[in-house]
C-alpha positions as a Markdown table, in Angstrom:
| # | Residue | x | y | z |
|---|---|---|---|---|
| 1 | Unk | 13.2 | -60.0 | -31.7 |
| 2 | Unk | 11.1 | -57.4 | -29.2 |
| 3 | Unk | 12.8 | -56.6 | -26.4 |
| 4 | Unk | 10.9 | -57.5 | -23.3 |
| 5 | Unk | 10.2 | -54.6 | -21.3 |
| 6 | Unk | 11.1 | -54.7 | -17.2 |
| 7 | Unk | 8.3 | -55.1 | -15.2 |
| 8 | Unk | 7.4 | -53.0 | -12.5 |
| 9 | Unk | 8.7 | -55.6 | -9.8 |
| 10 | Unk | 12.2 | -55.6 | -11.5 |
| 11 | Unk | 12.2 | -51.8 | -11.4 |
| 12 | Unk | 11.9 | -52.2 | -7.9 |
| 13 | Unk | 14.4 | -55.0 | -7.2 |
| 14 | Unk | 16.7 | -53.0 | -9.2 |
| 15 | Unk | 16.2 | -49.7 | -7.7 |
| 16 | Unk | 16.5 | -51.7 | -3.9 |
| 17 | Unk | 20.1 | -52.7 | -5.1 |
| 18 | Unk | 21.4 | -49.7 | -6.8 |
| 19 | Unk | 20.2 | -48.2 | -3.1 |
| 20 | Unk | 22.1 | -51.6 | -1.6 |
| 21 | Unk | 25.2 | -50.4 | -3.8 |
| 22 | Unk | 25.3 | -47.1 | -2.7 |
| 23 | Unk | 25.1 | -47.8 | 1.1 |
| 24 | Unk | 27.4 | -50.2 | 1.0 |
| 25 | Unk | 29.7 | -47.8 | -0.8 |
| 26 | Unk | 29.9 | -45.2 | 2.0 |
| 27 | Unk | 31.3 | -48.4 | 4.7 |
| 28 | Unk | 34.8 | -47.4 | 3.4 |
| 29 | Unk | 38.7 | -47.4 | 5.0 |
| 30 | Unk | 40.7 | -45.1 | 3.3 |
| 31 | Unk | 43.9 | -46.7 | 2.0 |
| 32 | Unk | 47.6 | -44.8 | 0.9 |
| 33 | Unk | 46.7 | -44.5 | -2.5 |
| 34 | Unk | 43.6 | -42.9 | -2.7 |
| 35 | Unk | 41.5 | -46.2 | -4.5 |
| 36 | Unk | 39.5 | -46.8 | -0.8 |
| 37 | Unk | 38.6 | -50.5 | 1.2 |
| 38 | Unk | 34.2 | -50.6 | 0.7 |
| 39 | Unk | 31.7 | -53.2 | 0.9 |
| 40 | Unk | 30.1 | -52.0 | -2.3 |
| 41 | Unk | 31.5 | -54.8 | -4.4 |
| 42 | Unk | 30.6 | -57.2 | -1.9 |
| 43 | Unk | 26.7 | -56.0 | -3.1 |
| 44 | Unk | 27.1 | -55.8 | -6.7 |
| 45 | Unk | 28.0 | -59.3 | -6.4 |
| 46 | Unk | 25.4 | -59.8 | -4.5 |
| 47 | Unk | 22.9 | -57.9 | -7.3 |
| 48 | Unk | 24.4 | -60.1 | -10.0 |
| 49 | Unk | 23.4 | -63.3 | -8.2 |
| 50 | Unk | 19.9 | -62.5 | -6.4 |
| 51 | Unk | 18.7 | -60.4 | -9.6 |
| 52 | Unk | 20.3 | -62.5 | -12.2 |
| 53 | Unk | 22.7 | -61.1 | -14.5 |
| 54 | Unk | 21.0 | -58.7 | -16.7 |
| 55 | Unk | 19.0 | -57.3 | -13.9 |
| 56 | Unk | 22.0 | -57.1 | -11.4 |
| 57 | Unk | 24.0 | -55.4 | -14.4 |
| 58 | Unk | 20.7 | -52.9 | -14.8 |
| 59 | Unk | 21.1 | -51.9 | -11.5 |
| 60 | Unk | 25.0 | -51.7 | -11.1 |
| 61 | Unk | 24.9 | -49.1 | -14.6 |
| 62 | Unk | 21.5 | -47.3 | -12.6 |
| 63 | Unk | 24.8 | -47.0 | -9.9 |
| 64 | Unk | 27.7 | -45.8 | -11.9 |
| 65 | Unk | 24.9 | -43.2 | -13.8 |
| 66 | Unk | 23.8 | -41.9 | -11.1 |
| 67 | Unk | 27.4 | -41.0 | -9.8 |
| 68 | Unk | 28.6 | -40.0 | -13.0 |
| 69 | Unk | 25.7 | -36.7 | -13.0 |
| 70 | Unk | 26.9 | -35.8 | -9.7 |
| 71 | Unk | 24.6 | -37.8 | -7.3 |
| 72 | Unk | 26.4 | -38.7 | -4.2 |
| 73 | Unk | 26.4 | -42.3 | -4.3 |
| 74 | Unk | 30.6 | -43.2 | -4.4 |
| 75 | Unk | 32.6 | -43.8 | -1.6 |
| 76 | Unk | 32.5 | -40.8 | 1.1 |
| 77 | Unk | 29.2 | -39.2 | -0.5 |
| 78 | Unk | 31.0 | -38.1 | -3.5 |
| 79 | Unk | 29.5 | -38.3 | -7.2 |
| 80 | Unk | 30.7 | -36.7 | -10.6 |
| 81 | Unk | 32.9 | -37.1 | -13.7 |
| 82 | Unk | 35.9 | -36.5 | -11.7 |
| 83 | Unk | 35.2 | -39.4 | -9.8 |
| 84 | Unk | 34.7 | -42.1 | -12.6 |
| 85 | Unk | 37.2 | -40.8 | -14.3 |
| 86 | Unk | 39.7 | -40.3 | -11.7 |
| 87 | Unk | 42.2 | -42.5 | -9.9 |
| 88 | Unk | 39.7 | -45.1 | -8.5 |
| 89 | Unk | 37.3 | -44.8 | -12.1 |
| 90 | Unk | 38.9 | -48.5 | -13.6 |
| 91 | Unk | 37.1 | -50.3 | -10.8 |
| 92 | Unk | 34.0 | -47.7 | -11.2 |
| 93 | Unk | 33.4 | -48.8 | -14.8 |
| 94 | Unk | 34.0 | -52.2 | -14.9 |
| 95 | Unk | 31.3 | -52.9 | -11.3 |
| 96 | Unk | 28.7 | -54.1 | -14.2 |
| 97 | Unk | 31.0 | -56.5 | -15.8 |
| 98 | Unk | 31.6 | -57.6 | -12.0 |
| 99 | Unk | 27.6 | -57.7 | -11.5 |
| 100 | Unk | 27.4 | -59.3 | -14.8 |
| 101 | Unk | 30.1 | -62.3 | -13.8 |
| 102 | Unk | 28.3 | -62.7 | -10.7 |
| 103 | Unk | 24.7 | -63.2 | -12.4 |
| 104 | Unk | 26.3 | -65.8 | -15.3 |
| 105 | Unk | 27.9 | -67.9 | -12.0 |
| 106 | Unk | 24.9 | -67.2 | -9.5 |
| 107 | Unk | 22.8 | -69.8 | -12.3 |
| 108 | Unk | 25.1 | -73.1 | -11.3 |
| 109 | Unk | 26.5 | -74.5 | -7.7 |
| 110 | Unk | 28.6 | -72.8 | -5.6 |
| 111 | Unk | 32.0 | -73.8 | -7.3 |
| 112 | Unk | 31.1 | -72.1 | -10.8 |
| 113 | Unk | 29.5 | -69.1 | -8.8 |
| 114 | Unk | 33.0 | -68.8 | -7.2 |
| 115 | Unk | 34.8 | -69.3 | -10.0 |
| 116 | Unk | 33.1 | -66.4 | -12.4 |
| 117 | Unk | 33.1 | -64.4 | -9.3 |
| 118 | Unk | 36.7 | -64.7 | -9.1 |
| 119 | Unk | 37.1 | -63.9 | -12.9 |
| 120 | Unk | 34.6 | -60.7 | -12.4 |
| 121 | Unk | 37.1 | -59.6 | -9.3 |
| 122 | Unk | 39.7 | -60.1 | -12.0 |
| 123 | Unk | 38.1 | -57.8 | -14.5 |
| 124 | Unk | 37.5 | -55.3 | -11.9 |
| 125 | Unk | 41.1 | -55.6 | -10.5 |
| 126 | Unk | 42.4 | -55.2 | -13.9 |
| 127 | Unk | 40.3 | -52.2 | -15.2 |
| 128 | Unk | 41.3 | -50.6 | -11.6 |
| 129 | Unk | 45.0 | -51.1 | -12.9 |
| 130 | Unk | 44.9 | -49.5 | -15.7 |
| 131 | Unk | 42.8 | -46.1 | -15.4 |
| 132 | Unk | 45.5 | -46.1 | -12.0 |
| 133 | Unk | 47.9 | -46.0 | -14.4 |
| 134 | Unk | 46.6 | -43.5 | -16.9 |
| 135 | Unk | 45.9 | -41.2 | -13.8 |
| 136 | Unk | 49.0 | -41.4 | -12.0 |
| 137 | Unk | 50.8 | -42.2 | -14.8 |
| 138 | Unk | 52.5 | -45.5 | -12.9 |
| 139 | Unk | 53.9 | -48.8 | -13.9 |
| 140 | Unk | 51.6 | -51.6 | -13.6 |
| 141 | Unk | 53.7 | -53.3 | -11.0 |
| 142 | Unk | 52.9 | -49.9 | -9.2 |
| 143 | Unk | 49.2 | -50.3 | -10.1 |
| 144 | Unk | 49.3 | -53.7 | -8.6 |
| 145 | Unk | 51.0 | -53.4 | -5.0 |
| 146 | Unk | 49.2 | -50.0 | -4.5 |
| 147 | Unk | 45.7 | -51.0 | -5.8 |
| 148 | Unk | 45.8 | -55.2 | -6.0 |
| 149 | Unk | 47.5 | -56.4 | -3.4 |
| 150 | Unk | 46.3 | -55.1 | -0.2 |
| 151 | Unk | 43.2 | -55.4 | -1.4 |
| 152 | Unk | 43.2 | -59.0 | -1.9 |
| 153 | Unk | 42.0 | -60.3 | 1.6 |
| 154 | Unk | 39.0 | -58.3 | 2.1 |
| 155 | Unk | 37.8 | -59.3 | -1.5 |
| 156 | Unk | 38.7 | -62.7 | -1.5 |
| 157 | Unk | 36.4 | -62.8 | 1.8 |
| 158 | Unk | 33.6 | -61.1 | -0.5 |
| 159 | Unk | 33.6 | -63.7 | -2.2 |
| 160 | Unk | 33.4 | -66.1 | 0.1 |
| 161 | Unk | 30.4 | -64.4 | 1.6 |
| 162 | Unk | 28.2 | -63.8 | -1.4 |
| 163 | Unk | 29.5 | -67.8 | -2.4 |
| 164 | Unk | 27.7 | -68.7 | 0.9 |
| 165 | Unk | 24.6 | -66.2 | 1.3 |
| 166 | Unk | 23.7 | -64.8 | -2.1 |
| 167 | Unk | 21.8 | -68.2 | -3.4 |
| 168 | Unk | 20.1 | -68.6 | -0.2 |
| 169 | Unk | 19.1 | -65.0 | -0.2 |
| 170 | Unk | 17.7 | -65.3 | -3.3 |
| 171 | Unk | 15.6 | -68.6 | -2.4 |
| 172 | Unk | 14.6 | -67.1 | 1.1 |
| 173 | Unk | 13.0 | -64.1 | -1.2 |
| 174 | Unk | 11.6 | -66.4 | -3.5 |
| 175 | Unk | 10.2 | -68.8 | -0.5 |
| 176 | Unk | 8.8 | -64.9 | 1.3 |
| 177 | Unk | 6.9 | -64.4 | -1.5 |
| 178 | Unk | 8.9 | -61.5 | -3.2 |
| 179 | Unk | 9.4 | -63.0 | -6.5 |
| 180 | Unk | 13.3 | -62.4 | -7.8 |
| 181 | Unk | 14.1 | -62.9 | -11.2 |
| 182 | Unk | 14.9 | -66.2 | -13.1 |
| 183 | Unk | 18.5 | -67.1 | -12.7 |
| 184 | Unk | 18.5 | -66.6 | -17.0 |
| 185 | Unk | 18.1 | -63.2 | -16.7 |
């Protein structure tokens, strides 16, 4: 089966994100253990449900890329190996399964939207955990009060607010004129 080329539109919407992403990055609150407070999960969500998932996953991956050869896109205008591969990296590599979790629940109603968003934060949470581990070489319980808990809140509020405005985003875009991909892709 042919792989269908993106189109010139989705390049765009996708590039618009990544950009999203990256703003959203830098509105950060450095916390104790070096893994910082931003808003840029709260727009890969948001990419996942307005561009659909494969589209929101193209743009998260254009994201982590982009980082990873040095551009400053992370958290306090940073970029490089040393980054995705450092403390903070677990949560930096698993933003497309997050994206991706957000596009297969942005298809359905607002209680399955929440619901894979909750199991995305889960994956992201989780990865988080673990390369905090490897790096510091800490226990998991470690991982999870340093890098989990206080982070709970804020994200659970994330999710409420893409739960409430990413479907109507994505309808007021469609109703605008600027088409947004199908909620299949």
């Amino acid at each position: 089966m042919a792989r269908k080329k993106p189109t010139i539109r989705e390049i765009c919407h996708i590039s618009v994100f990544t950009a999203a992403i990256a703003v959203c990055a830098q509105v950060s609150i450095a916390m104790p253990y070096g893994v910082p407070l931003t808003l840029q999960t709260f727009a890969i969500a948001l990419a996942g449900v307005v561009l659909g998932k494969k589209n929101g996953v193209y743009a998260t991956l254009v994201y982590v890329l982009l980082g990873a050869v040095g551009a400053p896109v992370f958290t306090g205008l940073t970029g490089g190996l040393g980054v995705v591969f450092g403390i903070a990296g677990g949560f930096v590599l698993s933003f497309p399964l997050l994206a991706l979790a957000a596009g297969i629940g942005g298809g359905k109603n607002k209680a399955w939207l929440f619901f894979w968003l909750l199991i995305g934060t889960a994956v992201n949470f989780f990865c988080g955990m673990l390369m905090f581990c490897f790096v510091t070489s800490g226990s998991l319980m470690l991982a999870f009060t340093s890098v989990v808990l206080p982070f709970l809140p804020t994200e659970s509020l994330k999710i409420l607010m893409v739960v409430a405005t990413g479907k109507w985003l994505k309808q007021r875009l469609a109703k605008s004129g600027i088409y947004i991909s199908s909620p299949s892709t």
